[in-house]
C-alpha positions as CSV (number, residue, x, y, z in Angstrom):
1,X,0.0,0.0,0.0
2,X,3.0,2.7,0.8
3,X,4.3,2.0,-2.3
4,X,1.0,2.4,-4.2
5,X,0.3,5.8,-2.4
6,X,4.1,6.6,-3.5
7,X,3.5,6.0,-6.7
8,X,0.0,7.8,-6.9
9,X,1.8,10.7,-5.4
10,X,4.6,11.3,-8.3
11,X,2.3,10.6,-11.1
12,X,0.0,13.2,-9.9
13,X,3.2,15.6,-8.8
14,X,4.6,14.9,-12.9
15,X,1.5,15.8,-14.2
16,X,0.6,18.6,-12.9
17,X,4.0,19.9,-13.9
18,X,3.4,18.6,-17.6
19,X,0.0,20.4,-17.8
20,X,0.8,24.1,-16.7
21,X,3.5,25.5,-18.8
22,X,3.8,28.1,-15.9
23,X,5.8,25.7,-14.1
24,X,8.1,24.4,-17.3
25,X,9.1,28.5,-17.8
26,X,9.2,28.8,-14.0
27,X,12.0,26.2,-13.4
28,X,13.9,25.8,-16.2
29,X,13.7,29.1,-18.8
30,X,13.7,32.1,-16.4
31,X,16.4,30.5,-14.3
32,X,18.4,29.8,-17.2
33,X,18.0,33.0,-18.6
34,X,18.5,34.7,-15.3
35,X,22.3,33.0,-15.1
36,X,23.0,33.3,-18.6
37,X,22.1,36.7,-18.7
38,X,24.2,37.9,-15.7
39,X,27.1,35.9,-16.2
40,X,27.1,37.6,-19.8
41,X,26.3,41.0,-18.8
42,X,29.7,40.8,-16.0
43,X,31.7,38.4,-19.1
44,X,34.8,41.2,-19.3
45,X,35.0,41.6,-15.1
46,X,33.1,44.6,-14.9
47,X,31.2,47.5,-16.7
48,X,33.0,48.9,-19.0
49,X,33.0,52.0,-21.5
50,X,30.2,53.8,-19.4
51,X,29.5,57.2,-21.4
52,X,30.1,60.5,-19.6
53,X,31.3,64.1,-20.8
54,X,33.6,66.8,-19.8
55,X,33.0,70.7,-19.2
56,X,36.2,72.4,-19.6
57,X,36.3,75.9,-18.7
58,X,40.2,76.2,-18.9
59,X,41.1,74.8,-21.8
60,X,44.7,74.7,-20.8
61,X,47.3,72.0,-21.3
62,X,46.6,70.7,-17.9
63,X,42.6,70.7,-18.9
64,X,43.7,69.0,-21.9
65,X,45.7,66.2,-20.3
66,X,42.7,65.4,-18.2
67,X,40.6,64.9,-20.5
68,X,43.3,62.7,-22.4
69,X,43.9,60.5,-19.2
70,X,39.8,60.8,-18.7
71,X,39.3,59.0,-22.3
72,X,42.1,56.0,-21.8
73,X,40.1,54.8,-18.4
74,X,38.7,51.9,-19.3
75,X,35.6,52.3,-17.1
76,X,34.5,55.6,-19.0
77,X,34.2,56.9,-22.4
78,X,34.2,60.3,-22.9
79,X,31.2,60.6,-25.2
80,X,30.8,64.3,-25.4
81,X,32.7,67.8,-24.8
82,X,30.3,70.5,-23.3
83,X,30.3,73.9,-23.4
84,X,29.0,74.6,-19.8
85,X,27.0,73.3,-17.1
86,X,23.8,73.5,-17.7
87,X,24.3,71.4,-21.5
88,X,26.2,68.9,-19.2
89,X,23.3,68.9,-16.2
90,X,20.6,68.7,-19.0
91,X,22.6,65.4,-20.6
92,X,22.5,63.3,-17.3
93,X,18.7,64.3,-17.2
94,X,17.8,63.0,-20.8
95,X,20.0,59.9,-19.7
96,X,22.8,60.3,-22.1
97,X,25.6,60.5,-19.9
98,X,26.1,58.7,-16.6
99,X,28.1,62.0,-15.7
100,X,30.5,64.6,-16.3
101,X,33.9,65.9,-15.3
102,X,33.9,69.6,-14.7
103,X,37.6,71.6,-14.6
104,X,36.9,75.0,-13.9
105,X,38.4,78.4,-15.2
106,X,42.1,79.5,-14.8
107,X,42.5,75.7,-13.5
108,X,45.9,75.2,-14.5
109,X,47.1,78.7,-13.0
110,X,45.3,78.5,-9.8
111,X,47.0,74.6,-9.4
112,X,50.4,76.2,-10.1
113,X,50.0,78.7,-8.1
114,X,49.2,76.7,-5.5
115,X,46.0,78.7,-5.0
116,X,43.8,75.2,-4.8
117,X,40.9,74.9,-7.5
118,X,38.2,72.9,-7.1
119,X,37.4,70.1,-9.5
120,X,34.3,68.9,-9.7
121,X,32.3,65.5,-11.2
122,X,28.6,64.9,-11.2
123,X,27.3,61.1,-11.4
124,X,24.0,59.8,-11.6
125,X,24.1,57.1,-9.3
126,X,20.1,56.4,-10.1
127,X,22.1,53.1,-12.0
128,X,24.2,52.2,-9.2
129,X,26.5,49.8,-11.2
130,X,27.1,52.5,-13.6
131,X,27.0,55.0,-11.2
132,X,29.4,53.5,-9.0
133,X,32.4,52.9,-12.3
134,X,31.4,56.5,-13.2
135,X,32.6,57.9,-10.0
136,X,35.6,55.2,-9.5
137,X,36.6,56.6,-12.5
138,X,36.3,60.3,-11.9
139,X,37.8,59.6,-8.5
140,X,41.0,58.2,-10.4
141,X,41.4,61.0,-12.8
142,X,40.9,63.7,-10.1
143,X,43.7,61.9,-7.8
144,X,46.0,61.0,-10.9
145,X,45.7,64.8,-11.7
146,X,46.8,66.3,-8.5
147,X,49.7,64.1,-8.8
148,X,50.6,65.4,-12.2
149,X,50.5,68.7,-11.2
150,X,52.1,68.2,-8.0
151,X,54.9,67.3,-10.7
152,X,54.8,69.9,-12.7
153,X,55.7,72.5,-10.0
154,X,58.5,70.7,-8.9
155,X,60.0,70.4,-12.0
156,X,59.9,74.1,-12.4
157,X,61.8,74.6,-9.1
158,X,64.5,72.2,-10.5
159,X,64.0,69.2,-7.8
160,X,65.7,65.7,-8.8
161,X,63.7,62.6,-10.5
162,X,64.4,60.7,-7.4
163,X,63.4,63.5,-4.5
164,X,59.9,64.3,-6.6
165,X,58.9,61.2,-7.2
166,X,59.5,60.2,-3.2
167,X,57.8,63.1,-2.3
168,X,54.6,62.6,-4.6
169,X,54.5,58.6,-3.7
170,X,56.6,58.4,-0.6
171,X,56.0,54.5,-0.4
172,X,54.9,52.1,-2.6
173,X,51.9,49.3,-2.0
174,X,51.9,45.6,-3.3
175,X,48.3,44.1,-3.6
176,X,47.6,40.7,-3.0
177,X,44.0,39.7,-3.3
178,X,43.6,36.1,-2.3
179,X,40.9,34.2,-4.8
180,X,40.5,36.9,-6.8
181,X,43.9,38.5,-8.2
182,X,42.5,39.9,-11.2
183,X,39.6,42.0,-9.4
184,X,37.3,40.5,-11.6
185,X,33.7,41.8,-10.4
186,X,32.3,38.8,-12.0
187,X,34.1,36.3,-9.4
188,X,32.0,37.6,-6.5
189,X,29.1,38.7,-8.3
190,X,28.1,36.3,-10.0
191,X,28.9,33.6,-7.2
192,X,26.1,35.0,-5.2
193,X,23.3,36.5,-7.1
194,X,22.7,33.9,-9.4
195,X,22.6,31.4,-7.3
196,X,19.8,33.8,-5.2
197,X,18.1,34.0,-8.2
198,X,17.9,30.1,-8.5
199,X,16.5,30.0,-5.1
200,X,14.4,32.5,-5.0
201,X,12.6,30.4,-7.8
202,X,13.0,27.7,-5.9
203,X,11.0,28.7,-3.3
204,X,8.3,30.5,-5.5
205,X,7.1,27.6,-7.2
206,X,7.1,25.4,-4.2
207,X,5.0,27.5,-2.1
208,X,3.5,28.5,-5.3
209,X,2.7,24.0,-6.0
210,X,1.4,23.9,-2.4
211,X,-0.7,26.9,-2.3
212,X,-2.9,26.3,-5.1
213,X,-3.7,23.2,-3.8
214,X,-5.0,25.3,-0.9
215,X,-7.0,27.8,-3.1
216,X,-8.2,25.1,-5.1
217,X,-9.9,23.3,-2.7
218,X,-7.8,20.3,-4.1
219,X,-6.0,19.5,-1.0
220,X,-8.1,16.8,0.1
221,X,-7.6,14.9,-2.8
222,X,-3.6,15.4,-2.1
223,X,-3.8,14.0,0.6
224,X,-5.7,11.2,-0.1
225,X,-3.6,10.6,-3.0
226,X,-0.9,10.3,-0.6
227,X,-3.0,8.0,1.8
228,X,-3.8,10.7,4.1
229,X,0.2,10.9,5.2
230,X,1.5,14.6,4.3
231,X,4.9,13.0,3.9
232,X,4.1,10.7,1.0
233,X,1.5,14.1,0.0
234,X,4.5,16.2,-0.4
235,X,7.1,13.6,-1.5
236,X,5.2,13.3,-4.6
237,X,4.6,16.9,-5.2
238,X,8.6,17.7,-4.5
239,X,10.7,15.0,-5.9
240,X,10.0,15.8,-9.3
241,X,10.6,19.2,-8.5
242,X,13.7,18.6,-7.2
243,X,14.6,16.5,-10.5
244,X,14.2,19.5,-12.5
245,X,15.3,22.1,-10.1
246,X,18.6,20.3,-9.5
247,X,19.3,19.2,-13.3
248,X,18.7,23.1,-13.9
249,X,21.0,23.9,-10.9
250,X,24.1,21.7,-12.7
251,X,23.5,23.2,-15.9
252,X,23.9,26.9,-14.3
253,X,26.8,25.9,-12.7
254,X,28.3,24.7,-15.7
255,X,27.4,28.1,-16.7
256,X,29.4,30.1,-14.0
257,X,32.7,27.7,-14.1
258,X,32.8,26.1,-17.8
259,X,31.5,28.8,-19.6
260,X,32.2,31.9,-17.7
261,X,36.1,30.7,-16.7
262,X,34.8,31.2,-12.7
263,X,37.2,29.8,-10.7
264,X,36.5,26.7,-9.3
265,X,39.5,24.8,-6.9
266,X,38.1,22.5,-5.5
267,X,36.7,19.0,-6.8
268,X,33.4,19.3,-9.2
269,X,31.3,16.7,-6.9
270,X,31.8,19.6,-3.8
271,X,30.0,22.0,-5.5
272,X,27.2,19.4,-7.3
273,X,26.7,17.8,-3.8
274,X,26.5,21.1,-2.4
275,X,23.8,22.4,-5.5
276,X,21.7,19.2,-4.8
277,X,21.5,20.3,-1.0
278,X,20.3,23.1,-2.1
279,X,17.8,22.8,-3.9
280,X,16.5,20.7,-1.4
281,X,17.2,23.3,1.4
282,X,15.2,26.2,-0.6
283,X,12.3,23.9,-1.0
284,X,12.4,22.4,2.8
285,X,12.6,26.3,3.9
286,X,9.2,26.9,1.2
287,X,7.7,24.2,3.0
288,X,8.3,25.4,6.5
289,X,6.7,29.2,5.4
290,X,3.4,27.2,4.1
291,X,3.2,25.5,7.5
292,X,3.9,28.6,9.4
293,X,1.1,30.6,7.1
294,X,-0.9,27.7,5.5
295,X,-2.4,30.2,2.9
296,X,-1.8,30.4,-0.7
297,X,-1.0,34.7,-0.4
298,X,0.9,34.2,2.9
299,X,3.1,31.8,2.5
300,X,3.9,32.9,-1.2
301,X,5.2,36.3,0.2
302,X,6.7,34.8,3.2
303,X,9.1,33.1,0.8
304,X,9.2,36.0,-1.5
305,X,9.7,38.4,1.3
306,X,13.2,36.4,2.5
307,X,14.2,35.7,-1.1
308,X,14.4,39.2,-1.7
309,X,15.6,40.4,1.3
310,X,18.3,37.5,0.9
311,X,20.4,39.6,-1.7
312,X,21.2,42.1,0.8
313,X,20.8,40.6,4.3
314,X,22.9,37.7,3.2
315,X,26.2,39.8,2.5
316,X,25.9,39.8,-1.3
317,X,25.5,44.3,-1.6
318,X,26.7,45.1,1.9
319,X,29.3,43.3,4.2
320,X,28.2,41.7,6.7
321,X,30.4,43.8,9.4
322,X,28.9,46.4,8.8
323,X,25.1,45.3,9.5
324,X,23.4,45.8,12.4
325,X,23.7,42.5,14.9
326,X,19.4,41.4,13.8
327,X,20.3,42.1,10.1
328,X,23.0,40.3,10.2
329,X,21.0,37.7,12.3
330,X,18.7,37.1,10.0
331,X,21.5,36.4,6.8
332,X,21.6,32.7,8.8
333,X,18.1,32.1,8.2
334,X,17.9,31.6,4.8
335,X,19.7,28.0,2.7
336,X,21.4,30.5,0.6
337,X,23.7,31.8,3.0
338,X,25.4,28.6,3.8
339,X,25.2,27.7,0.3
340,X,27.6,31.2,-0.3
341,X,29.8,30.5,2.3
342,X,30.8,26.9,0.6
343,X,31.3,28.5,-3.0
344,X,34.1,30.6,-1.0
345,X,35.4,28.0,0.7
346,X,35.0,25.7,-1.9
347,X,35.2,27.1,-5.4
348,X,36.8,30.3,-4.8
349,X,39.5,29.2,-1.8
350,X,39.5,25.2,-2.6
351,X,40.1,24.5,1.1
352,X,39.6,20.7,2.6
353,X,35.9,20.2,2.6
354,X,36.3,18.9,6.1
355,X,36.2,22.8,7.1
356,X,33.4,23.3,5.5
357,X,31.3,20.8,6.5
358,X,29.2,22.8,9.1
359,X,27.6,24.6,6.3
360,X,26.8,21.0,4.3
361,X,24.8,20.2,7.6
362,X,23.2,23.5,7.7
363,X,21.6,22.9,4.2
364,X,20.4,19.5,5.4
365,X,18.6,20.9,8.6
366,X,16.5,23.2,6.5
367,X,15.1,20.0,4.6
368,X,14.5,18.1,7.9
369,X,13.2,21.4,9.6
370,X,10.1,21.1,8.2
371,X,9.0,18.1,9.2
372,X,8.3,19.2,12.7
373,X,6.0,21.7,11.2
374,X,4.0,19.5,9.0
375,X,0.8,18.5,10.9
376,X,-0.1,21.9,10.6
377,X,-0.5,21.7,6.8
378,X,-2.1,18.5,7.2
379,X,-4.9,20.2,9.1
380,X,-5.5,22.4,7.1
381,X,-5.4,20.0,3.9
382,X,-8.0,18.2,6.0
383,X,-10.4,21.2,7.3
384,X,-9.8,23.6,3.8
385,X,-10.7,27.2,4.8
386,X,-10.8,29.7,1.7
387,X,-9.7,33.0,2.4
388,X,-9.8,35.2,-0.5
């Protein structure tokens, strides 16, 4: 008879996903998409070429040499010259310019003279990706400047090679950045937002596969399919799921390390082991929202709530350090954290997997968690209550 029920259960889990191409588009296209999308947007390290303009009042030799070192930095492209503000303000309004470098009048004179102008760069930073290489790179310029002129003056007071360049950079830094040398915005990026994305699908159309049968009214059938156990009930509703969900899971990490060139130092099976926990984890952590708010609206924007919140409270925009003890808190409360912490370790470090094995367990208590929580849903599968 269990095996019957069993059996039941996944031919009615496999064909409700065959007969709403909602859920086809849902787990395999979007995600897909999602990765291929980001990992190709981020394929050269970073944004590159963003276009700004220049306002040069001085048109000097100094001016000139600004706008020359403005136009080889990679992360900008001069696009246009104004002739004064308000043509420059007016640009970033229409959109056609992330920003603009501004050298004021009798610039080079005033730096010469050593009567301190004031250069000044706009940025949109309504685009923050954009915005953000806009003012790296005005930042760079502005610094690189003060250094050339800096040089200038004490060439004209006849100082040595050797004394001006000591008193311009009196020492000189090395840079060592451990699993990322190159400073390839694409290593850290992508390693945690498309993987977010994934889950955050993940736990859509699990709450989204347990919720309708709630709105429905077709939950007593579910479980009856099942043989009134809500294990067997939601064994057949998730394992195929989880088939599909973790085939699409292997095929965006083939993605990120084949096709994008992320690094990946560690054996292969670490990281497929650790995708398959997962998925699993995502969907254990969808389950536990629907028994917590056994309704199809509540427990959809439970999940969509942490998902979301996940891209930030997790340490993906904002370093951890500097949250706030709760937010922080909250960053463990979600599979995806764990499931960050071992592409470091793993992928991006390659260190034994013995030290990382804390966050392997961690993915497998959010797919037991639930099951303290299930006789909730059963009651409610048993005693349906609409609520609109």
């Amino acid at each position: 008879m269990l095996k019957r029920y069993l059996i039941e259960s996944y031919k009615r889990g496999c064909v409700q996903l065959v007969r709403r191409p909602m859920y086809f588009i849902m787990m395999v296209i979007v995600p897909l998409f999602s990765a291929w999308f980001l990992l190709n947007l981020m394929d050269q390290g970073g944004l590159r070429n963003v276009p700004v303009g220049i306002v040069d009042y001085d048109n000097s030799d100094i001016s000139r040499r600004i706008y020359r070192n403005l136009n080889a930095f990679e992360q900008v492209d001069v696009k246009y010259h104004f002739s004064n503000f308000a043509e420059a303000k007016k640009a970033v309004k229409r959109g056609e310019v992330m920003g603009f470098f501004l050298i004021p009048d009798h610039f080079s004179d005033d730096a010469l003279g050593g009567r301190q102008p004031v250069v000044s760069y706009y940025v949109n930073y309504a685009y923050f990706p954009t915005g953000s290489m806009t003012f790296k790179g005005f930042k760079t310029i502005s610094l690189l400047t003060t250094g050339g002129i800096v040089q200038t003056a004490l060439r004209t007071v006849g100082m040595p090679k050797e004394e001006m360049q000591a008193a311009i950079l009196p020492y000189e830094a090395h840079y060592h950045m451990r699993g990322n040398p190159y400073i390839n915005y694409n290593y850290y990026l992508s390693l945690s937002f498309v993987p977010c994305f994934l889950a955050l699908f993940v736990m859509l159309v699990t709450a989204f596969s347990i919720g309708v049968e709630l709105k429905t009214g077709l939950c007593k059938q579910w479980l009856r399919v099942g043989g009134g156990s809500i294990t067997l009930a939601l064994s057949g509703k998730l394992v195929p799921q989880t088939i599909v969900f973790t085939a699409v899971g292997w095929a965006v990490q083939w993605l990120m390390y084949c096709h994008a060139g992320l690094p990946l130092n560690c054996p292969p099976w670490h990281m497929l082991v650790a995708m398959m926990l997962f998925v699993m984890a995502n969907q254990g952590f969808a389950v536990l929202m629907m028994c917590v708010a056994p309704h199809f609206r509540y427990g959809s924007t439970l999940c969509t709530l942490f998902g979301m919140l996940s891209f930030s409270f997790c340490g993906f925009s904002l370093p951890q350090e500097a949250m706030y003890p709760w937010v922080e808190t909250i960053g463990f409360l979600v599979p995806i954290k764990y499931y960050f912490l071992l592409s470091i370790d793993q992928a991006l470090n390659g260190i034994p997997i013995y030290y990382s094995r804390y966050y392997y367990v961690a993915l497998v208590v959010f797919i037991v968690l639930p099951m303290f929580m299930v006789w909730r849903l059963k009651n409610v599968c048993k005693n349906p209550v609409y609520l609109p």
